[in-house]
DOTOR-333084 format. One record per residue (C-alpha): x, y, z. Coordinates in nm, 2 decimals, decimal comma. Layout:
u;v;w
X;Y;Z
...
end
This chain:
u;v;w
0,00;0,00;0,00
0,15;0,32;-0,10
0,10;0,63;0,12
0,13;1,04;0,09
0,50;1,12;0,12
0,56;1,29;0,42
0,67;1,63;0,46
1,03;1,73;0,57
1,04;2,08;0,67
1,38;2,24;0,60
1,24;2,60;0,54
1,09;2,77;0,90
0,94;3,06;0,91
0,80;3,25;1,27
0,54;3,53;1,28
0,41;3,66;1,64
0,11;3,97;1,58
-0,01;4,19;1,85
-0,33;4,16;1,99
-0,63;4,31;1,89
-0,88;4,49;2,22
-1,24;4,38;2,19
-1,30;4,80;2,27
-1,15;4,88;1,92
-1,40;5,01;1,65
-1,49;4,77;1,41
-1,19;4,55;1,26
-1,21;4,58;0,83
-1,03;4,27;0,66
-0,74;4,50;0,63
-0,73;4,48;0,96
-0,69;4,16;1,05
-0,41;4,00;0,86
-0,07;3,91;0,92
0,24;4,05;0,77
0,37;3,84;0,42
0,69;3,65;0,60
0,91;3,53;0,33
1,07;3,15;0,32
1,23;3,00;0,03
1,09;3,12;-0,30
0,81;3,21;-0,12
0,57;3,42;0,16
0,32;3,33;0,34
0,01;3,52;0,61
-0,28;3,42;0,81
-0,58;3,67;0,76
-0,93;3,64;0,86
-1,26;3,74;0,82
-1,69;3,72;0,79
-1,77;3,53;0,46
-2,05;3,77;0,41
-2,20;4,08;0,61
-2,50;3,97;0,74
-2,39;3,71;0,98
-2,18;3,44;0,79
-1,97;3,23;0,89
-1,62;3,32;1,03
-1,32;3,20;0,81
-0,91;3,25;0,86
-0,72;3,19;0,52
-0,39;3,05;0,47
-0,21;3,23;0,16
0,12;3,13;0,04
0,24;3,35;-0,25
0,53;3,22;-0,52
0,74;3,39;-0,78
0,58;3,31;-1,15
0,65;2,93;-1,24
0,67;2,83;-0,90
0,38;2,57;-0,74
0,26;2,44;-0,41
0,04;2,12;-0,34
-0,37;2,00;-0,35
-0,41;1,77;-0,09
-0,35;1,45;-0,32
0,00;1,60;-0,51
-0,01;1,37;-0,79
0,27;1,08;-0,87
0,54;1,36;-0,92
0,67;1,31;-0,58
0,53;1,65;-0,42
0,42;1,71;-0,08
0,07;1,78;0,02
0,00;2,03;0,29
-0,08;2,01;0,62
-0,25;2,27;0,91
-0,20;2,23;1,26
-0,40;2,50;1,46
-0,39;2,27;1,81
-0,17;2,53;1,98
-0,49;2,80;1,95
-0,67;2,93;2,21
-1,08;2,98;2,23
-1,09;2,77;1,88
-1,33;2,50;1,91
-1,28;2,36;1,51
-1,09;2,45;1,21
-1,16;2,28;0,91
-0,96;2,36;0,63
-1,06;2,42;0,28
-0,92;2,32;-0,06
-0,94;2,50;-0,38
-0,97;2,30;-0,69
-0,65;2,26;-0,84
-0,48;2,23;-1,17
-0,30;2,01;-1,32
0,10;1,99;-1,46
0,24;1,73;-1,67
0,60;1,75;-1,70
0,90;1,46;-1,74
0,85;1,41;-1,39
0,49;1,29;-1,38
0,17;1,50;-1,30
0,19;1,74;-1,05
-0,16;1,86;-0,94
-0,22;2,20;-0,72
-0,17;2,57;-0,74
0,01;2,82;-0,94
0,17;3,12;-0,86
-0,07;3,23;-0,53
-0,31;3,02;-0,34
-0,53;3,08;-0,04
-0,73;2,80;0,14
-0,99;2,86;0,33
-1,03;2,75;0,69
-1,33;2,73;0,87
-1,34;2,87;1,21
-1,57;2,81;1,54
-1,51;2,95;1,83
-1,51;2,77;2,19
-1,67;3,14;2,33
-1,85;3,33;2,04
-1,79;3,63;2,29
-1,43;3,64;2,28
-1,10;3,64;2,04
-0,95;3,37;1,85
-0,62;3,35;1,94
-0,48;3,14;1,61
-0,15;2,95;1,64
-0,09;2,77;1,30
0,19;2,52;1,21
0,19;2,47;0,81
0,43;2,24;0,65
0,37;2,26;0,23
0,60;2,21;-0,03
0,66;2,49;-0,32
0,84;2,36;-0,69
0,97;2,48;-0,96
1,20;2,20;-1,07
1,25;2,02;-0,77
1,03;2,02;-0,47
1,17;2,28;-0,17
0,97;2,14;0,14
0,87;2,46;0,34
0,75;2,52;0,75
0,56;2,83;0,84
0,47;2,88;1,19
0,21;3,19;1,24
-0,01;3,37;1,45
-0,30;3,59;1,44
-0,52;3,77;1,67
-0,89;3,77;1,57
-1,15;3,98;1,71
-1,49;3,92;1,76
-1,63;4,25;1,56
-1,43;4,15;1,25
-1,61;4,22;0,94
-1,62;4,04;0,58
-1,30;3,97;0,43
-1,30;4,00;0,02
-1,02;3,83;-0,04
-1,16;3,50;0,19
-1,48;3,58;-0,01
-1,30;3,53;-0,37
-1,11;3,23;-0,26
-1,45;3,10;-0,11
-1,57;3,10;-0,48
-1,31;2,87;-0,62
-1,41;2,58;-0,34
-1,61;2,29;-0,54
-1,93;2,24;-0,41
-2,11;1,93;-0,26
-2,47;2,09;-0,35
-2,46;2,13;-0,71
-2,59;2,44;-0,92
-2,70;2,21;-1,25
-2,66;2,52;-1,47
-2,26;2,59;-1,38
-2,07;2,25;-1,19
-1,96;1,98;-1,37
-2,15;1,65;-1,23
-2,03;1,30;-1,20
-2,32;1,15;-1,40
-2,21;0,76;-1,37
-1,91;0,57;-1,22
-1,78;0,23;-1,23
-1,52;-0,05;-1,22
-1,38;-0,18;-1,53
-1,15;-0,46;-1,61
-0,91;-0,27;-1,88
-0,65;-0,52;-1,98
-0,71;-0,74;-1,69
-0,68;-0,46;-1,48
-0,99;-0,31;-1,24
-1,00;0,03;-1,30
-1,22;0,32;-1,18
-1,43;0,49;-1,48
-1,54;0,82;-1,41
-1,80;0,98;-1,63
-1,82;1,34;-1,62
-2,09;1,63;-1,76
-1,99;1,97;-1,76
-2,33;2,20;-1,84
-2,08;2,46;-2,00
-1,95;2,26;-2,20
-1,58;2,30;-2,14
-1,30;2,06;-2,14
-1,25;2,05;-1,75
-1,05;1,80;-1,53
-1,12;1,54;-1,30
-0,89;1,44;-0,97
-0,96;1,21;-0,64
-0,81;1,14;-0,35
-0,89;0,90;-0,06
-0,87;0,88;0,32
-0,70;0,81;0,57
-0,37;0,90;0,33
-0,44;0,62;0,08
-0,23;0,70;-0,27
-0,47;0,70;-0,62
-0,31;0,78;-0,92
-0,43;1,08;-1,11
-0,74;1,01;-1,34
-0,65;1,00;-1,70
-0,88;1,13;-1,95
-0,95;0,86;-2,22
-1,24;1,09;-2,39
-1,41;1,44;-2,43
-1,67;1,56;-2,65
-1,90;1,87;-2,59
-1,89;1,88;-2,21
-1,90;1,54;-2,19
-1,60;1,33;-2,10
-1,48;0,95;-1,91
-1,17;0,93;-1,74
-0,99;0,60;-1,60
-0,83;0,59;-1,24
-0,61;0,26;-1,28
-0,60;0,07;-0,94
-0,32;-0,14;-0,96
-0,06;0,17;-1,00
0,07;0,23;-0,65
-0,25;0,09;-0,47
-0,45;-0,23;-0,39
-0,82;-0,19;-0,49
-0,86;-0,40;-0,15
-0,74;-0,15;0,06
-1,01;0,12;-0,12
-1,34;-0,10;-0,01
-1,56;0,07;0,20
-1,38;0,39;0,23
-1,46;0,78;0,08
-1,32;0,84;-0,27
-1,34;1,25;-0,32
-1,42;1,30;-0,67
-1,31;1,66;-0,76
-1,45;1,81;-1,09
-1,33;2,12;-1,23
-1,57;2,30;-1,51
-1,58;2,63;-1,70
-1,79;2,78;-1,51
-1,75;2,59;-1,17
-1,63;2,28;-0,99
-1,78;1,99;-0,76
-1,69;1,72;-0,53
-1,89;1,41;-0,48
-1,81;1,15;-0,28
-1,87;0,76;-0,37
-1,75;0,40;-0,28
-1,59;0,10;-0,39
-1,79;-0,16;-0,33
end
């Protein structure tokens, strides 16, 4: 059974932030965000914020900004060798949950294999609930991700930010909010997972994956399992008008007996939008 490669931090990075009074006027997004610390070919903040003004949900946002060319990780790297990410907010104070958000990602295909995650700058989304809705968030975050250009640079970032319970909508949470596939589809924009099955493909089982995309666009597929379990990348094998089958072979780096019974995140990506659906190998 093959396994996530582990992260080995060789880059660290430490941010401590003032705190904020609960007596202060109103906090704006501005507000309430770190400074950019720099690392290897890369910075990174914590900022946070209100998804919306009329009492949504409270959000932090990891962002981790690269030179152009360089890369960082989805949560299931590809077969390249990369390193996925990983969030540890244990060491905060007055935080009940924090449950972390992902983007959909894109993919690279290079001599090195397929590389799937972010280009350039990423944020991800973290969900926040406070322990006592009537005071701060005291955020303590431990990150290890891994940025590329040719070869991976495994990076460590340990921040902290202050956040205040008057804070107000954030727009830059609320952009990256938008780029999160959905589990409740809107039929006229996210690509749908309209059938799925096991094939034997040259005596091979293999996962089919047929995919509709209401816009019509020529849009990607990835999944990823629990519990750390490796899949391959899904490899389109057609794609006409929206419409388009992929194949997940199940004998490359994993034992289809290890997959029964557990989650497979299917992640679609669209021209319009993007959608996770989760299903199970019988």
């Amino acid at each position: 059974m093959r396994t996530q490669p582990a992260a080995r931090p060789i880059v660290a990075l430490f941010l401590a932030c003032s705190s904020f009074l609960v007596s202060v006027p109103r906090a704006t997004a501005d507000d309430v965000a770190s400074p950019w610390v720099a690392g290897f070919n890369n910075k990174s903040r914590l900022l946070a914020g209100l998804a919306d003004a009329r009492g949504g949900k409270l959000y932090a946002g990891v962002q981790i900004d690269m030179p152009a060319g360089w890369k960082t990780y989805w949560r299931a790297p590809g077969d390249a060798g990369g390193v996925p990410p990983e969030f540890d907010f244990s060491a905060s104070k007055n935080l009940g949950s924090a449950r972390v958000l992902y983007p959909a990602p894109h993919r690279s295909v290079d001599k090195a294999g397929t590389t799937i995650g972010y280009k350039d700058r990423v944020t991800f989304p973290v969900e926040l609930i406070a322990t006592d809705p009537s005071q701060p968030v005291e955020l303590k975050l431990k990150a290890a991700y891994g940025v590329c250009k040719d070869i991976c640079i495994p990076a460590e970032a340990e921040l902290e930010l202050m956040v205040p319970i008057d804070i107000s909508t954030s727009a830059e949470i609320a952009a990256a909010l938008q780029s999160i596939p959905r589990t409740i589809l809107d039929p006229a924009t996210d690509p749908q997972l309209s059938a799925w099955r096991i094939e034997s493909r040259d005596g091979k089982p293999a996962l089919i994956l047929e995919t509709l995309d209401p816009a019509g666009a020529d849009g990607d597929a990835f999944v990823d399992a629990d519990a750390g379990l490796y899949l391959p990348p899904p490899k389109k094998i057609s794609s006409t008008d929206g419409r388009a089958v992929y194949e997940v072979d199940l004998t490359d780096g994993v034992d289809i007996k290890d997959l029964k019974t557990k989650p497979i995140k299917v992640t679609l990506v669209g021209g319009k939008g993007q959608s996770e659906t989760s299903i199970t190998l019988p």
